[in-house]
C-alpha positions as a Markdown table, in Angstrom:
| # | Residue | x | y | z |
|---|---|---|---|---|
| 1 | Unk | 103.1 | 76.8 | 55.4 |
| 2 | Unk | 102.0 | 73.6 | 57.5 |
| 3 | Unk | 99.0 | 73.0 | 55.3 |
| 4 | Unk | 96.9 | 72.7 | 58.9 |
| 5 | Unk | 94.5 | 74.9 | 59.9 |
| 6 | Unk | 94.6 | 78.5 | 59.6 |
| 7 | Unk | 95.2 | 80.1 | 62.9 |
| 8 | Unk | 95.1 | 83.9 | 63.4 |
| 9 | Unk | 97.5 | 85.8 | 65.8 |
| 10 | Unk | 96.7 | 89.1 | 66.6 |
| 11 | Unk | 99.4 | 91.6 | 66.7 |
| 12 | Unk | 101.2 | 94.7 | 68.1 |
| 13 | Unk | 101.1 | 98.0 | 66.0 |
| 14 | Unk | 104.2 | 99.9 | 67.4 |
| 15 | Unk | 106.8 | 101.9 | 65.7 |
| 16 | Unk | 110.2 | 99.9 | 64.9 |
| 17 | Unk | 113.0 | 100.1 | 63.6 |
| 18 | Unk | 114.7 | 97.7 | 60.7 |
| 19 | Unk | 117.7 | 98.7 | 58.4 |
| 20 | Unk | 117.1 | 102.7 | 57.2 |
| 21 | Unk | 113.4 | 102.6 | 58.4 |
| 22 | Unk | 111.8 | 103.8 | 61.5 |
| 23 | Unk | 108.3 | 103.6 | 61.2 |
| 24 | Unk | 104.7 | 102.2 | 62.2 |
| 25 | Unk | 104.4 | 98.6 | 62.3 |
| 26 | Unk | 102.5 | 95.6 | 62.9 |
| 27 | Unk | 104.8 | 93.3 | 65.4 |
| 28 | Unk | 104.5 | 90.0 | 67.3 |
| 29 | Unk | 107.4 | 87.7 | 68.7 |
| 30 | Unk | 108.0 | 84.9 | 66.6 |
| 31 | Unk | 107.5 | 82.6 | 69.2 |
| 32 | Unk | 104.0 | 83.1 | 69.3 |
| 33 | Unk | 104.2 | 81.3 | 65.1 |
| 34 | Unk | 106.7 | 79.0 | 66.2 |
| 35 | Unk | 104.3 | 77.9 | 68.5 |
| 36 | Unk | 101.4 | 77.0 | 66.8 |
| 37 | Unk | 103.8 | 76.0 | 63.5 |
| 38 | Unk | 105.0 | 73.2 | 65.6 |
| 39 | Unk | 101.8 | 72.5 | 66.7 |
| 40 | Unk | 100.6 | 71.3 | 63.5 |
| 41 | Unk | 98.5 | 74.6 | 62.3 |
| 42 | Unk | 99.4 | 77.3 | 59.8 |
| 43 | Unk | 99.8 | 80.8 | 61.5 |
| 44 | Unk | 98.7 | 84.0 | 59.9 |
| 45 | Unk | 99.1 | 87.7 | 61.4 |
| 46 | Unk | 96.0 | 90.0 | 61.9 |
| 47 | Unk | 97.2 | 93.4 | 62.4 |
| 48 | Unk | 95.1 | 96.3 | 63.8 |
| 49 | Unk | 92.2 | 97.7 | 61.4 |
| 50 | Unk | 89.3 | 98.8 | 61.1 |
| 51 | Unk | 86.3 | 96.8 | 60.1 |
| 52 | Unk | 86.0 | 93.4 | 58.1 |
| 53 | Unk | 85.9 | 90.9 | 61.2 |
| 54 | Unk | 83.1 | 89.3 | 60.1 |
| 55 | Unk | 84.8 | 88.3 | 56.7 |
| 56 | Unk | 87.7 | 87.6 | 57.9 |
| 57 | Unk | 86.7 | 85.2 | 60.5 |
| 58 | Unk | 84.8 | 83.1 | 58.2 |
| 59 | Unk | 88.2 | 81.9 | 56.6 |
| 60 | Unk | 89.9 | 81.3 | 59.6 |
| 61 | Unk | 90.0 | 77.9 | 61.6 |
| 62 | Unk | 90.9 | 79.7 | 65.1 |
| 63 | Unk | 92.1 | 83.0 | 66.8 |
| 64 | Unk | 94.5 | 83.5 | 69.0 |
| 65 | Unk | 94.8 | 86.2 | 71.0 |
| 66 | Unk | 98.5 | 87.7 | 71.7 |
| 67 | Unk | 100.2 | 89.5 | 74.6 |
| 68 | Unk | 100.5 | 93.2 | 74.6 |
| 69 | Unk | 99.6 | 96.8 | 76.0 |
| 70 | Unk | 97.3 | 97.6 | 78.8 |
| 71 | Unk | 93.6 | 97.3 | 77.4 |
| 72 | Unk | 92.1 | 101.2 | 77.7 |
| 73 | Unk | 90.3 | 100.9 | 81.3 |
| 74 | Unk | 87.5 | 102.9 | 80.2 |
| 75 | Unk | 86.1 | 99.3 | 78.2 |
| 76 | Unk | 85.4 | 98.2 | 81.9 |
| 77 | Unk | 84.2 | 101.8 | 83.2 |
| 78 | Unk | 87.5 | 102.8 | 85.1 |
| 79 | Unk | 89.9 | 105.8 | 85.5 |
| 80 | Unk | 93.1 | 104.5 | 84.8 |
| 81 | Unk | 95.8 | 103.9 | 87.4 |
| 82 | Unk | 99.0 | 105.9 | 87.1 |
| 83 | Unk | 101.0 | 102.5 | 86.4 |
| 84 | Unk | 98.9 | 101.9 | 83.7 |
| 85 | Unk | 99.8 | 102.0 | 80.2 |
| 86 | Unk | 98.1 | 104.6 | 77.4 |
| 87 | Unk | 95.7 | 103.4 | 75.3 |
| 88 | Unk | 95.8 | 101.9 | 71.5 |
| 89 | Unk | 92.3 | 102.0 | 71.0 |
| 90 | Unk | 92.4 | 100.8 | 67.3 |
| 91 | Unk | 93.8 | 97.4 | 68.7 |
| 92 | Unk | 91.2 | 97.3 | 71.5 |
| 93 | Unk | 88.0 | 97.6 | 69.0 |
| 94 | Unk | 90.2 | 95.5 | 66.4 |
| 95 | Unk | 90.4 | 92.4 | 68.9 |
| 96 | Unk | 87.2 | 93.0 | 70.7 |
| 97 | Unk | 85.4 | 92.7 | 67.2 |
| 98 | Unk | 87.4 | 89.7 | 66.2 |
| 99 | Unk | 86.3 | 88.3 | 69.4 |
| 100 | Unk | 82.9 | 88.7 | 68.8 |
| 101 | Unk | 83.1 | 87.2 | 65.4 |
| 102 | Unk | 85.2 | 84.1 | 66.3 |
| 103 | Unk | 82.5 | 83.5 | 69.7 |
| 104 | Unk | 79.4 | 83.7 | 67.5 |
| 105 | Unk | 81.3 | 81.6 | 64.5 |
| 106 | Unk | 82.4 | 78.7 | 67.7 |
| 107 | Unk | 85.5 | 79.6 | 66.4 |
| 108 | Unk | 88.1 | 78.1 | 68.8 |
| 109 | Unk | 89.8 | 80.7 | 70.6 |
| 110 | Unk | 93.3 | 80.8 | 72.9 |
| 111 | Unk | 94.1 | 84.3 | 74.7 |
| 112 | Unk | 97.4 | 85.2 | 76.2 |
| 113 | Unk | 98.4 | 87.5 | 78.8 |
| 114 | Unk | 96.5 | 90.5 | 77.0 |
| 115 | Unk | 93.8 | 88.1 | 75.0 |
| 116 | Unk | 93.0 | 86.5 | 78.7 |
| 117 | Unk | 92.4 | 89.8 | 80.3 |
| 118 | Unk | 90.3 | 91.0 | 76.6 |
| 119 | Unk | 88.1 | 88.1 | 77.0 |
| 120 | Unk | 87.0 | 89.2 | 81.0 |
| 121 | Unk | 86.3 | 92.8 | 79.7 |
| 122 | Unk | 84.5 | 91.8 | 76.9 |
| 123 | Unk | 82.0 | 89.4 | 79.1 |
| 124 | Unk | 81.9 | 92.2 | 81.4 |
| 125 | Unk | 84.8 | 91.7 | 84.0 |
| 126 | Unk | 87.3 | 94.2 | 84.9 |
| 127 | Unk | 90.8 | 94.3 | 85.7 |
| 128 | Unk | 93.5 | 94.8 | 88.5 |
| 129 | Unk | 95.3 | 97.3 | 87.3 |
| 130 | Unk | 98.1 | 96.8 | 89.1 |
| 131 | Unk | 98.4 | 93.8 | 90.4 |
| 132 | Unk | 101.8 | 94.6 | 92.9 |
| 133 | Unk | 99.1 | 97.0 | 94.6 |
| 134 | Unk | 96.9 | 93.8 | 95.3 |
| 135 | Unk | 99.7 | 91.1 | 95.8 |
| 136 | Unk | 102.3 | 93.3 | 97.5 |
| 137 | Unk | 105.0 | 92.4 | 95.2 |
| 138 | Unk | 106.9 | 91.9 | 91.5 |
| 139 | Unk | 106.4 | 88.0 | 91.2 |
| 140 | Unk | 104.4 | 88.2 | 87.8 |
| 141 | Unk | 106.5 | 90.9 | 86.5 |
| 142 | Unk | 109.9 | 90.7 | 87.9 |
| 143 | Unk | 111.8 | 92.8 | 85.9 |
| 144 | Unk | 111.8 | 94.5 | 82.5 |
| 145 | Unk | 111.7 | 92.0 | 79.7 |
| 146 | Unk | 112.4 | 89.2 | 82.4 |
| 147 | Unk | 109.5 | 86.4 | 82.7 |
| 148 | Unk | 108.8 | 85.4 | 86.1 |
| 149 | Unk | 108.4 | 81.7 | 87.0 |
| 150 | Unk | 105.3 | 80.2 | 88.8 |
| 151 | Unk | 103.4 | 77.2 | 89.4 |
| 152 | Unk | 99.2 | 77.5 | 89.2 |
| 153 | Unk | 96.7 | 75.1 | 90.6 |
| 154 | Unk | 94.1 | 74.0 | 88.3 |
| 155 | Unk | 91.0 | 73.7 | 88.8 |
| 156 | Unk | 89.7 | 69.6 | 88.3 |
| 157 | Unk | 87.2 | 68.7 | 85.9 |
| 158 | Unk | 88.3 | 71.8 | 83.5 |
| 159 | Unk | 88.7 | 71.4 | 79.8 |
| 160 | Unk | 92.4 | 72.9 | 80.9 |
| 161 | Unk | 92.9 | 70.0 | 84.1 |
| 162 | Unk | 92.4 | 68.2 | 81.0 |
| 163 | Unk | 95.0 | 69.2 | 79.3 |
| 164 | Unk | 97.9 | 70.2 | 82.0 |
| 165 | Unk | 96.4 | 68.0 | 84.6 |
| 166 | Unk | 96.0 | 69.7 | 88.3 |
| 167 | Unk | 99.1 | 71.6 | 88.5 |
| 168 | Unk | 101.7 | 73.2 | 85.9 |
| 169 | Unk | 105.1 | 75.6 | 85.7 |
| 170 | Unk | 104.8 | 78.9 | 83.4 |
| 171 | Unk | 106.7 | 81.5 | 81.7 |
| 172 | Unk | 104.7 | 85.0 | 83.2 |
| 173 | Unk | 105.1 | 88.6 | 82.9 |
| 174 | Unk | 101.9 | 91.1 | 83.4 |
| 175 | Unk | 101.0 | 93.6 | 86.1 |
| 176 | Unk | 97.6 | 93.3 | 85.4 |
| 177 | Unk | 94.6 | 90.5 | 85.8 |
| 178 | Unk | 91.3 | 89.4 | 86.6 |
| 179 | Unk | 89.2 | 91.4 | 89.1 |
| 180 | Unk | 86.0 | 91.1 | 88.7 |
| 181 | Unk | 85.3 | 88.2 | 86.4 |
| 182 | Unk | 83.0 | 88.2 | 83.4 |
| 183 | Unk | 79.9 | 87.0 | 83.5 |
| 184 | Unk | 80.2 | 83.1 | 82.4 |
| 185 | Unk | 83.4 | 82.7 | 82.5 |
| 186 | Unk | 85.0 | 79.8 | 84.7 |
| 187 | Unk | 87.8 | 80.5 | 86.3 |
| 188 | Unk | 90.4 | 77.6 | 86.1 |
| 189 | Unk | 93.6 | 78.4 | 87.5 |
| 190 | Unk | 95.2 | 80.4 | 90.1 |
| 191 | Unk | 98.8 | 81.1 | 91.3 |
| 192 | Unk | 99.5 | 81.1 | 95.4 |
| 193 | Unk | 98.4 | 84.8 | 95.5 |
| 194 | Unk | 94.8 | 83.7 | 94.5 |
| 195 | Unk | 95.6 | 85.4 | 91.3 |
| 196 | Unk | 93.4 | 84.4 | 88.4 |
| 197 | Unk | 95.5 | 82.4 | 86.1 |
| 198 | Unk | 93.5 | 80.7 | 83.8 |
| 199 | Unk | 89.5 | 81.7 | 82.3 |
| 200 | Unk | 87.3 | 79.1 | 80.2 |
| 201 | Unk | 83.8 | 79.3 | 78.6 |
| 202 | Unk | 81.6 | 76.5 | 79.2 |
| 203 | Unk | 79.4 | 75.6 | 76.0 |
| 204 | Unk | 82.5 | 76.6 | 73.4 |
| 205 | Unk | 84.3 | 74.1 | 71.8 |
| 206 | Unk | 87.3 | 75.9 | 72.9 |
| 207 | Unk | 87.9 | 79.2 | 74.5 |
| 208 | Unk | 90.5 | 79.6 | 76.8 |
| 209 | Unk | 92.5 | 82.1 | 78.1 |
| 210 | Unk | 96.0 | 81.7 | 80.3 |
| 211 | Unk | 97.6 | 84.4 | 82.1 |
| 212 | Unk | 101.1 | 83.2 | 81.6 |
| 213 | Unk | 103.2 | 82.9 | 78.1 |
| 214 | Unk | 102.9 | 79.2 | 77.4 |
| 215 | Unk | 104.8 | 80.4 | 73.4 |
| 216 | Unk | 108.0 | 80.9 | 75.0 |
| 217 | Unk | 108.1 | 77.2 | 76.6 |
| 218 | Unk | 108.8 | 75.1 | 73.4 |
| 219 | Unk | 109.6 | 72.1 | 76.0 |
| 220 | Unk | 105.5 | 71.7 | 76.6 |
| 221 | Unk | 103.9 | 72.2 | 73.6 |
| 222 | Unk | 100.5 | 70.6 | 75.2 |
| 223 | Unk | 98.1 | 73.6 | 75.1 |
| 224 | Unk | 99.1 | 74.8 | 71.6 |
| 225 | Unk | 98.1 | 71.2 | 70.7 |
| 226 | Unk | 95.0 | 70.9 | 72.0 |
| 227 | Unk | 93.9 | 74.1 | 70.7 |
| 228 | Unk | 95.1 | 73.4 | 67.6 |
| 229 | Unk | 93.4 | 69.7 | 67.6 |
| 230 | Unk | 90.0 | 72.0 | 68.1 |
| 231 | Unk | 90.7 | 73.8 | 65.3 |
| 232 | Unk | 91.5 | 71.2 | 63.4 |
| 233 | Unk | 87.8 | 70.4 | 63.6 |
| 234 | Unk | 86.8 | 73.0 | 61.8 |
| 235 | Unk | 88.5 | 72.6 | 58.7 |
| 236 | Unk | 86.9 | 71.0 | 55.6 |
């Protein structure tokens, strides 16, 4: 425990495996705690459930928003695509709620890859759902388990220009993204493809989502900080 604030990282529920045991479990790379350990904050997991957002939140400092599965396209009123992946609807209304709660709290809030693409659906956006169908190729997903590496163009006089300044190198790996953006959101970054890299709200004090996978670059630790430093705010 850091002893700073109290940061909570949603997670996978997946089956795995671990000595004699194979069975449901609630999941999520340790780089994501690593992350936000280093960056001053104490990390908690929030796996899937049902209900108690509301209480939850009020304990909690910030939210952050993890990677993971393919958000059900029916939340943005969509057949899915064959490419895309089934649905794990408790995880969907489990983030979606916390979401909600953290927004109307001015909770900070930081989504990644999965918690970037949650935040346009819940503001009313929708998603590619395939992005090598729009792009014509595998750059943001090269290969199975193998991050792809890009550099996005940031938009100026963005709370994330402010922190990463106009241009910066990420970690990414997602086949899906921003199509039609949610209503308010700012869009702040973009890869050469036009893809939309990067989402803000105006008016928070901080919520931000990134495409990319900033947890697995320990080497720029910049937007954990500043995220962190807005949660630090909120601690008594």
């Amino acid at each position: 425990m850091t002893g700073g604030p109290l940061v909570g990282i949603t997670s996978y529920l997946d089956r795995a495996a671990w000595g004699v045991w194979e069975q449901s479990a609630a999941l999520l790379p340790q780089s994501y705690v690593e992350a936000l350990a280093r960056a001053g904050a104490t990390p908690v997991l929030l796996p899937p459930q049902a209900g108690a957002t509301g209480r939850l939140l009020d304990r909690l400092d910030g939210l952050l928003l993890s990677g993971g599965p393919d958000i059900d396209p029916a939340r943005y009123g969509e057949a899915p695509h064959p490419r895309t992946g089934e649905p794990h609807p408790l995880r969907d209304s489990w983030e979606f709620g916390l979401l909600d709660a953290a927004l109307e709290r001015d909770l900070p809030v930081l989504g990644i890859c999965r918690g970037m693409q949650l935040m346009n659906v819940a503001f009313g956006g929708s998603l590619v759902q395939h992005l090598p169908d729009r792009v014509g190729d595998q750059v943001h997903q090269p290969a199975p388990a193998t991050f792809g590496t890009q550099a996005v163009m940031v938009r100026p006089a963005t709370r994330l220009a402010g922190i990463l300044g106009r241009t910066a190198k990420v970690a990414c790996y997602h086949h899906q993204a921003v199509d039609r953006l949610g209503d308010g959101l700012l869009p702040s970054a973009w890869s050469a493809d036009e893809t939309v890299e990067a989402v803000e709200l105006p008016g928070h004090r901080f919520a931000l989502g990134v495409q990319w996978h900033p947890e697995t670059d320990p080497s720029d630790p910049r937007l954990f900080e500043a995220f962190v430093t807005a949660a630090t705010a909120t601690t008594p």
